[in-house]
C-alpha positions in Angstrom: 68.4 146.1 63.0 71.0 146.9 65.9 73.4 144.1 68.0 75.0 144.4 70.5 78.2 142.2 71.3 80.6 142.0 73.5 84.7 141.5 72.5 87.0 139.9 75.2 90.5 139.9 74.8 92.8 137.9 76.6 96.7 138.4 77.2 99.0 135.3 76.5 101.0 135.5 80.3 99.6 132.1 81.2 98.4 132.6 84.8 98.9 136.2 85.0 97.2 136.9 81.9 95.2 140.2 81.8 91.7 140.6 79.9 89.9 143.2 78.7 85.9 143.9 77.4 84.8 146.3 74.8 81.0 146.2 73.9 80.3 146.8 69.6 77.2 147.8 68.1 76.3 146.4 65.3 73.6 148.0 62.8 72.2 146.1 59.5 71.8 148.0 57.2 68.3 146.4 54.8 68.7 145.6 51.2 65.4 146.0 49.2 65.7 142.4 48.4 61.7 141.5 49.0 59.2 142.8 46.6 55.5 143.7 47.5 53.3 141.0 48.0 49.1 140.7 47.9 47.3 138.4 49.8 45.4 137.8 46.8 46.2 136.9 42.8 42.7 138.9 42.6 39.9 140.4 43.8 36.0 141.3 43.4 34.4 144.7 43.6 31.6 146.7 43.1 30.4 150.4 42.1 27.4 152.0 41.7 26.4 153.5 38.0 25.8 157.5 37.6 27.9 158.4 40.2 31.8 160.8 39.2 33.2 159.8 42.4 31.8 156.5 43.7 33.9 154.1 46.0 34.8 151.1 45.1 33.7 148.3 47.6 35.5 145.0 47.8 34.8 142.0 48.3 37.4 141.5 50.4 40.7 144.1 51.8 43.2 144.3 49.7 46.7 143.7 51.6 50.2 144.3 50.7 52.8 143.0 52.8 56.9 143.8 51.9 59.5 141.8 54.1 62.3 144.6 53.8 62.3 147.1 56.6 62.3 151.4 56.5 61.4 153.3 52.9 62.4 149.9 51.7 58.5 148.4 52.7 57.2 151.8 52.4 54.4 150.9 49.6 53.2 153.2 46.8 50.2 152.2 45.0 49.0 152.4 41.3 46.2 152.0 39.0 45.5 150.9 35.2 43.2 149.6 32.7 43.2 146.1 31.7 40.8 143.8 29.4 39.2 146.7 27.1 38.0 145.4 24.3 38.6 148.6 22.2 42.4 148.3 23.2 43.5 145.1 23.9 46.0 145.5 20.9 48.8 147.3 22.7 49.1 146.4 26.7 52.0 148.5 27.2 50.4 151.7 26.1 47.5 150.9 28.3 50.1 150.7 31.1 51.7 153.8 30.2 48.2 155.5 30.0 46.9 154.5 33.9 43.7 154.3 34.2 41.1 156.4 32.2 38.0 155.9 34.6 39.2 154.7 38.0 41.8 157.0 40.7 43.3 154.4 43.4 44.7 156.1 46.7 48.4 156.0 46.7 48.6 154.8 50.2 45.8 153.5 51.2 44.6 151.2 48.0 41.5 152.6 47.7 39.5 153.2 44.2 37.0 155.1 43.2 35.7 156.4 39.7 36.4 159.2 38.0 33.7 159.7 35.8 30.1 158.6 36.1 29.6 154.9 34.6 26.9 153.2 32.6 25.8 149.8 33.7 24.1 149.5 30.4 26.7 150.3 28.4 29.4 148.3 30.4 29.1 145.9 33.5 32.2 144.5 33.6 35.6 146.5 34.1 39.3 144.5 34.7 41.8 146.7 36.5 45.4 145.7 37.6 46.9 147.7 41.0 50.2 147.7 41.0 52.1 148.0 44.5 55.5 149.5 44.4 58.1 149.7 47.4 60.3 152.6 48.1 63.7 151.5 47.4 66.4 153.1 45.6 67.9 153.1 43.6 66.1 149.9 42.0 62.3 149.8 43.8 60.6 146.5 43.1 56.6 146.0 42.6 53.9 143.4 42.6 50.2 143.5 40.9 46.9 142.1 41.5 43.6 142.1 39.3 40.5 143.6 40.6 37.6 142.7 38.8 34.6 145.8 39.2 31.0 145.1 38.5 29.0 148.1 37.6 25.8 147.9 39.5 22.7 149.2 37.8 20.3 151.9 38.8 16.4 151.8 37.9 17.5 155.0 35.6 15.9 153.7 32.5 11.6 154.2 31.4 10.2 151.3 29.6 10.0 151.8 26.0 7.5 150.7 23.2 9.5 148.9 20.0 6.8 150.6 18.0 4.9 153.2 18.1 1.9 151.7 16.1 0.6 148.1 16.4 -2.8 146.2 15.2 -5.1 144.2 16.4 -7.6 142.0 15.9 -11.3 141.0 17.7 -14.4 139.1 17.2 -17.6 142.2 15.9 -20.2 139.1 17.7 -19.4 139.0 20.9 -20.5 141.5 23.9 -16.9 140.9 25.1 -13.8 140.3 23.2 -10.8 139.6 23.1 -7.9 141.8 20.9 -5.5 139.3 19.8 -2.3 141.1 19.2 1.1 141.6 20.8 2.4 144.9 22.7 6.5 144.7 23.0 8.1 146.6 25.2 12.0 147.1 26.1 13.4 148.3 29.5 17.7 148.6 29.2 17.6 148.6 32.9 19.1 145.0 34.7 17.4 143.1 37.4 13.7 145.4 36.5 10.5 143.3 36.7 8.5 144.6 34.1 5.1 144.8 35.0 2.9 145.5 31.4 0.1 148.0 32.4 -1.2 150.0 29.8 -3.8 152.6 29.9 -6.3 153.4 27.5 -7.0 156.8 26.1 -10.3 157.6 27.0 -11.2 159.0 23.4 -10.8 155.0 22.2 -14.0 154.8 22.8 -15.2 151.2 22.2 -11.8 150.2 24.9 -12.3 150.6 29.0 -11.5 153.8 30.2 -9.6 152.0 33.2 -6.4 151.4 33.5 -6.3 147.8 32.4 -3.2 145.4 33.5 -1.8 143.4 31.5 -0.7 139.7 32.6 -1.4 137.8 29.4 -1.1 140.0 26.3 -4.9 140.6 25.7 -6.8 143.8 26.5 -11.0 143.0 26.8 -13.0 145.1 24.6 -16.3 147.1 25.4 -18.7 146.0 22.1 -18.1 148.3 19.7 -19.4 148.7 15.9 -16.8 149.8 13.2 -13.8 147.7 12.4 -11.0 150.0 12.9 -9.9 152.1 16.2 -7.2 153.2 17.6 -5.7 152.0 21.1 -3.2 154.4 22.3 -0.9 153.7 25.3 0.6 155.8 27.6 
């Protein structure tokens, strides 16, 4: 910051005193006194799964502000892992270790991943960004959290928790009913599972249709020996 002011001196001869102007320039020179500031304590993000170099996308900008002027507010930015369960002993050596699977732009504050992520394994990840100023010799920082939700893909089939199961129906009647239970798993969040099974058509005494399923029972065709074999696919 430059001033410019103006030094007038005066003579002491009473009415015949003399003056003269001289115009200083005054710079001020900044002290990195101010640290970085967020706007926020912390913020919300997500990612999509599978993906090595997917952007993280905020909920909201992430902005730093620093008071000081010059290399002084010049802002740097960082990135490490917080709030992992299988390291929560040590935080310092997270600290020293950055991040393992996110990269943040130095400059901009951008993040994205660095390896592709598993929603199913993990959802939920807890980073803190650090912002650091560029004045020496002493630079001073601030941090925010940023808290990333993984969001799932359809990348998972539907899978049987057996591969065998038994049922039971009534030999009298034209129709029956197979009372029994099929159970089936599908790792995959936010998935409506819709049961439809189909019949292999060498079951003979079962529909050779594809039969849906919306109540755990599958309608027979008669049939006359006790034991068959219903396999799904």
């Amino acid at each position: 910051m430059d001033s410019l002011v103006t030094v007038e001196c005066t003579d002491a001869e009473g009415v015949n005193s003399l003056t003269q102007n001289a115009s200083l320039y005054i710079t001020v020179t900044d002290v990195n006194d101010h640290s970085p500031t967020f706007d926020k304590s912390a913020y919300n993000g997500r990612v999509a799964e599978n993906s090595p170099t997917a952007e993280v996308h905020l909920s909201s900008p992430m902005r730093v502000t620093d008071a000081d002027s010059g290399t002084n507010a010049l802002v740097t930015f960082s990135v490490f892992d917080l709030g992992d369960e299988d390291n929560t002993s040590d935080s310092s050596v997270q600290l020293e270790n950055g991040s393992r699977l996110f990269r943040i732009d130095p400059r901009s504050g951008r993040i994205w991943t660095v390896i592709p992520l598993d929603c199913e394994s993990k959802s939920q990840y807890t980073l803190l960004v650090i912002a650091t100023d560029s004045g020496l010799p002493n630079p001073k920082s601030g941090s925010a959290t940023v808290y990333i939700t993984v969001e799932d893909e359809n990348d998972n089939a539907p899978e049987f928790t057996s591969s065998h199961y038994m049922f039971e129906g009534d030999l009298h009647h034209f129709t029956a009913c197979c009372s029994g239970h099929l159970f089936e798993l599908d790792y995959s969040q936010n998935v409506t599972l819709l049961n439809v099974f189909q019949v292999n058509r060498s079951s003979k005494p079962f529909g050779s249709k594809t039969t849906a399923l919306f109540s755990d029972a599958v309608r027979t065709k008669p049939f006359h020996s006790i034991d068959h074999i219903l396999t799904t696919k």
